[in-house]
N, C-alpha and C positions, 0 to 999 in steps of 0.2 A: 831281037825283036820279040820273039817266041817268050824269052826269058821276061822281060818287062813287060807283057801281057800278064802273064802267068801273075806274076808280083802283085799285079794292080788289081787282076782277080782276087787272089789271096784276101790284098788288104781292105778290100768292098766287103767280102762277106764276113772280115772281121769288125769291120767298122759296125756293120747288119747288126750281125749277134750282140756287138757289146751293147747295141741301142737299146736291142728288143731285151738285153738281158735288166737293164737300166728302167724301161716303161716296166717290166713286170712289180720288177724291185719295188717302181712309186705305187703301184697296184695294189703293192701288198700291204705297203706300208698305208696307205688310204685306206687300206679294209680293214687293217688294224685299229685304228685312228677314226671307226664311225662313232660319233658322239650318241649315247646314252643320257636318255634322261632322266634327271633323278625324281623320285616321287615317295611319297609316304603310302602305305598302303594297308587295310585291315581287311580280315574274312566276315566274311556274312553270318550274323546272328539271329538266332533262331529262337524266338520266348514270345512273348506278349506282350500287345500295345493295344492302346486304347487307343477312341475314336474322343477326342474333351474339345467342348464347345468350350469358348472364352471370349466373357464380354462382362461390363460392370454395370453396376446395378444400386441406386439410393434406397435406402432401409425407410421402411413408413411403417405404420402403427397399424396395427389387422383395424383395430377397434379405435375410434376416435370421435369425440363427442364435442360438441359449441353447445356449451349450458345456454342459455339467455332465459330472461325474464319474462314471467308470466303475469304477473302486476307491477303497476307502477309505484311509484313514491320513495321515502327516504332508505338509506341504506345505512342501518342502525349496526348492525355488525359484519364485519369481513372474518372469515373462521377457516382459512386458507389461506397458503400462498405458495409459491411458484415452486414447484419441486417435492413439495409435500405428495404422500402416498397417501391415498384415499381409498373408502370402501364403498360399495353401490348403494346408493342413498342416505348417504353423511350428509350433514348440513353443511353449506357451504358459506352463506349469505344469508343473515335474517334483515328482511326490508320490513319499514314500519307498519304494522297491521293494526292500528287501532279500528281507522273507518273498515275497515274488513270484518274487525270484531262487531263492530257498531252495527254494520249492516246485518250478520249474520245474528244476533240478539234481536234487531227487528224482523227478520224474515219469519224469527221462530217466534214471536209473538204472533204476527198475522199467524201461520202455522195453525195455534194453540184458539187463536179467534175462530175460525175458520173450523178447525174439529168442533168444538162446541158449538157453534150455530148447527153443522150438519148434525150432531146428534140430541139437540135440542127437537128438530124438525122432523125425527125419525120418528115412522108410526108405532105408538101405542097400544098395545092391548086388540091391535087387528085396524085402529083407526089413524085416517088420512089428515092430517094436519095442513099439509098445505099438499101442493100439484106436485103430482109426480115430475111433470117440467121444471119447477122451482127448484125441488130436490136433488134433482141430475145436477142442475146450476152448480147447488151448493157443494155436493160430491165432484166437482171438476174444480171449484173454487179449491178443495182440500188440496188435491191433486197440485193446482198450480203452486198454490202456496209452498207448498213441500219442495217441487223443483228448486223454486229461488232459495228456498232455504238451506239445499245442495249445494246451488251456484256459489252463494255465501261462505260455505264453510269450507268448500274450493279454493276460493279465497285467499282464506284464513291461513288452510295448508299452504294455497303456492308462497305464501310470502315471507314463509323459508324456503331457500333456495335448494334442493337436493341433486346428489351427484347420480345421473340417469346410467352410469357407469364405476365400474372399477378403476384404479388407474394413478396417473400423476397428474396433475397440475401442471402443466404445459406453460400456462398463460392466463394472465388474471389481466382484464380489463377495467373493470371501476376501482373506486376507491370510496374508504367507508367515509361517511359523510354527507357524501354527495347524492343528490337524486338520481333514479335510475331514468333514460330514454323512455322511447316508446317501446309497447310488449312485443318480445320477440329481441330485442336488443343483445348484444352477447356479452357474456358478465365473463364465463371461463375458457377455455378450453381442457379437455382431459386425453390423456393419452395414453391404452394402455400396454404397456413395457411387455407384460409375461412372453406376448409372443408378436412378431414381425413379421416385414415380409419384403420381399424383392422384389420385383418385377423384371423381366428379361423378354427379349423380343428374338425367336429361332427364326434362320430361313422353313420355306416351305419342305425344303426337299429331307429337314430332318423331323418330321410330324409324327412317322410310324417309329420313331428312338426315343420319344419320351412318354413317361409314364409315369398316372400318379405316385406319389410313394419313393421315385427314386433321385437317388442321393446326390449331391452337389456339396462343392464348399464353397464359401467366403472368406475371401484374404482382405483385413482391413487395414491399410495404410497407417491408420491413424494410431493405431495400438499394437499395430506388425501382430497380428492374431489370425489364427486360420480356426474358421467355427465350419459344423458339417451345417448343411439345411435339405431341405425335400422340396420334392416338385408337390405344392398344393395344388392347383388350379393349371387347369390348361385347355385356353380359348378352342374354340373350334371356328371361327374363323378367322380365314388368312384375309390381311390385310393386302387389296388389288397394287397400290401403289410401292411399297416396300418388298410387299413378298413376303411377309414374316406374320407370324402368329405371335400372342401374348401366354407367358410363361409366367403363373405366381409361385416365389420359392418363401417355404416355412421356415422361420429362423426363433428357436428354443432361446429364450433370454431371462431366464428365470430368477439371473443375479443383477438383474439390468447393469451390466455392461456395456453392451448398445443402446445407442440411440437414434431416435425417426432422425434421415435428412444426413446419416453418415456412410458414405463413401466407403465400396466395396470391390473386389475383384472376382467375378463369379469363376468357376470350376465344374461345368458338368459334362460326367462323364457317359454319352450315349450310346456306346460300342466296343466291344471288345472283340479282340482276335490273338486267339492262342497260337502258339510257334508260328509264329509269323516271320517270315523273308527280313531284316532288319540292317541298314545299313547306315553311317553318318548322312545328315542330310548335303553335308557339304562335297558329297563324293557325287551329286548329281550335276548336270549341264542343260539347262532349262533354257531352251529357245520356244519361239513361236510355233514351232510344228512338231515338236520332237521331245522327250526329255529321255537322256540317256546318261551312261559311266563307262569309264574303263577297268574293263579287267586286262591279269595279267596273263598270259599264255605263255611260254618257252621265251620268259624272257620280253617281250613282246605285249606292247599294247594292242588290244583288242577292245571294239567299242560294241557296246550292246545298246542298244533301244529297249526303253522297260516302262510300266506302265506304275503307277504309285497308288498306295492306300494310303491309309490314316497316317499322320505324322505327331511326333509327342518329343518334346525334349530336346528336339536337335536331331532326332532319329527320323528316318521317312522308311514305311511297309514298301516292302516290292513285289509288286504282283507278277508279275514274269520272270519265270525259274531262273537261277541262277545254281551254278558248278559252286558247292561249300569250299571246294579247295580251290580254288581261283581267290587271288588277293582281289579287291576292288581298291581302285589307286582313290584316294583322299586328297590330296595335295601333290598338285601340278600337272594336272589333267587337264590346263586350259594352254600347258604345251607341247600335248599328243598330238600325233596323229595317227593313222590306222598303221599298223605293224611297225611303230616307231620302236628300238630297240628302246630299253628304259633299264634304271638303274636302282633297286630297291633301298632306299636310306634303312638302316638296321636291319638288313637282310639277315647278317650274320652274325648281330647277337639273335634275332628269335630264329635261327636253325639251332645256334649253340644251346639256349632256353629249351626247344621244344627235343631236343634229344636229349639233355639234363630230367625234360619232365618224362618223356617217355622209359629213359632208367631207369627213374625213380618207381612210375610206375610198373613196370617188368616186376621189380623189385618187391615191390608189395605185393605183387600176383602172387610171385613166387615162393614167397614166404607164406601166403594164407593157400597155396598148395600145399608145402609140407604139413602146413596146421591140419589143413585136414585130412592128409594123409595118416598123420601121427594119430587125428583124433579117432 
């Protein structure tokens, strides 16, 4: 009995051990067996980025003139057309001037009547001819007569058309032959090329980042052209409903290349920050309350909360320090979680890379040592 106790003891606590030796065994093998995630990962760069507004903007003419007509009647010659370059008061349009001339040959007849009566009636050798009343009369008669005689030869001028500007030929509205409307009617329009302008509309909150004089460019579609322009003008006030003020940008055209009414991509740049924090934008995780990333620690994801600046190119500023030597994961950081172990894709070519580049560089020290030992 003693003996078959004994036995049964025996074989209990070997049955025990081989279990507990078995649970360890799956133990280890599960701690072997923790899945790593894999992830792409770069370091934190450290240079310059800018702060660039980007929005688009229709090209119009600084200077733009609607000729029309200052008299009426026939329109005896057309002396333009559409796309022609023009100088500031070239003739544009001669309208029929006869009755103009007509008028203004009589006005100056009266004129010439009118001087010789007043100096017929002028005194004498000290004596009064007629009333000094009559006189004034006549001296006021000279007077009027000479106005119309102005008005007339006003006339005469306006009924050639001239260009009240420099410029192009935008748009011809009559045709010669024909009778001109009523005065004021528009016969041209002129537009001038040498220089442009954009118009851009900023939030409020970037008023104290622009400045006359500075620089922007235009990316045009239509010609794949990137021209530089300036800030001209800039409103002082902000618009209650939008929130935004008016921005005018100068655009140098002096080979007219552009033209009023073409389609633009603006470029301005309001802010710079040197050696800035700089990381892919895509390495960040932008929720409602939070934006943060992972870095790497011993293997080991690590999530930081961080606060962002300017962003440019795909790049976002990071304004909450970060460890240079910590990778920031890029890709597949939306199947972290906190001390998730993780797995670096090309871990081990840029160890093999960066101990290749630090030989290399050793290397070169150590050679411009001896140089200058020798030297």
């Amino acid at each position: 009995m003693r003996l078959n106790s004994l036995a049964t003891s025996l074989l209990s606590l070997f049955l025990v051990t081989a279990l507990s030796a078995c649970n360890e065994e799956k133990v280890a093998d599960k701690e072997k067996k923790v899945y790593q995630v894999p992830v792409e990962t770069t370091l934190v760069d450290n240079r310059t980025i800018t702060n660039t507004y980007r929005t688009t903007a229709v090209l119009e003419a600084k200077a733009e003139s609607k000729v029309t007509n200052k008299v009426t009647g026939m329109i005896n010659k057309i002396l333009v057309e559409e796309g022609m370059s023009i100088t500031k008061g070239q003739i544009l349009a001669e309208i029929d001037s006869e009755n103009y001339l007509l008028e203004l040959e009589r006005t100056t007849i009266d004129v010439d009547s009118a001087v010789a009566e007043f100096n017929r009636s002028r005194p004498i050798d000290g004596e009064q001819l007629i009333s000094v009343k009559d006189l004034e009369k006549l001296e006021f008669l000279v007077k009027t007569r000479k106005n119309q005689q102005k008005v007339a030869a006003i006339q005469v001028r306006d009924s050639k058309v001239r260009a009240p500007i420099a410029g192009v030929i935008a748009l011809r509205v009559v045709k010669e032959g024909n009778m001109t409307a009523n005065v004021g009617s528009e016969m041209f329009t002129i537009v001038a090329l040498d220089t442009l302008q954009g118009v851009v509309y900023l939030p409020e909150s970037e008023m104290n980042n622009v400045h006359v004089g500075q620089q922007a460019y235009l990316n045009f579609p239509a010609n794949a052209k990137e021209l530089p322009a300036t800030v001209d003008l800039i409103s002082p006030i902000i618009d209650t409903e939008s929130g935004t003020f008016k921005v005018t940008l100068k655009v140098n055209n002096d080979n007219h290349v552009l033209k009023p009414g073409m389609f633009a991509k603006v470029s301005l740049t309001l802010d710079v920050h040197d050696n800035a924090q700089i990381v892919p934008q895509k390495a960040l995780l932008v929720t409602d309350t939070e934006t943060s990333l992972f870095v790497i620690q011993d293997n080991k994801a690590k999530k930081v909360t961080v606060v962002t600046g300017f962003e440019q190119d795909g790049f976002v500023e990071i304004l909450t320090p970060l460890n240079a030597l910590e990778p920031v994961v890029i890709v597949g950081q939306q199947g972290l979680k906190i001390d998730s172990a993780v797995k670096i894709i090309g871990e081990e070519e840029t160890q093999k890379k960066n101990v290749e580049l630090t030989t290399t560089n050793n290397a070169v020290k150590e050679n411009a040592d001896k140089q200058a030992t020798q030297d």
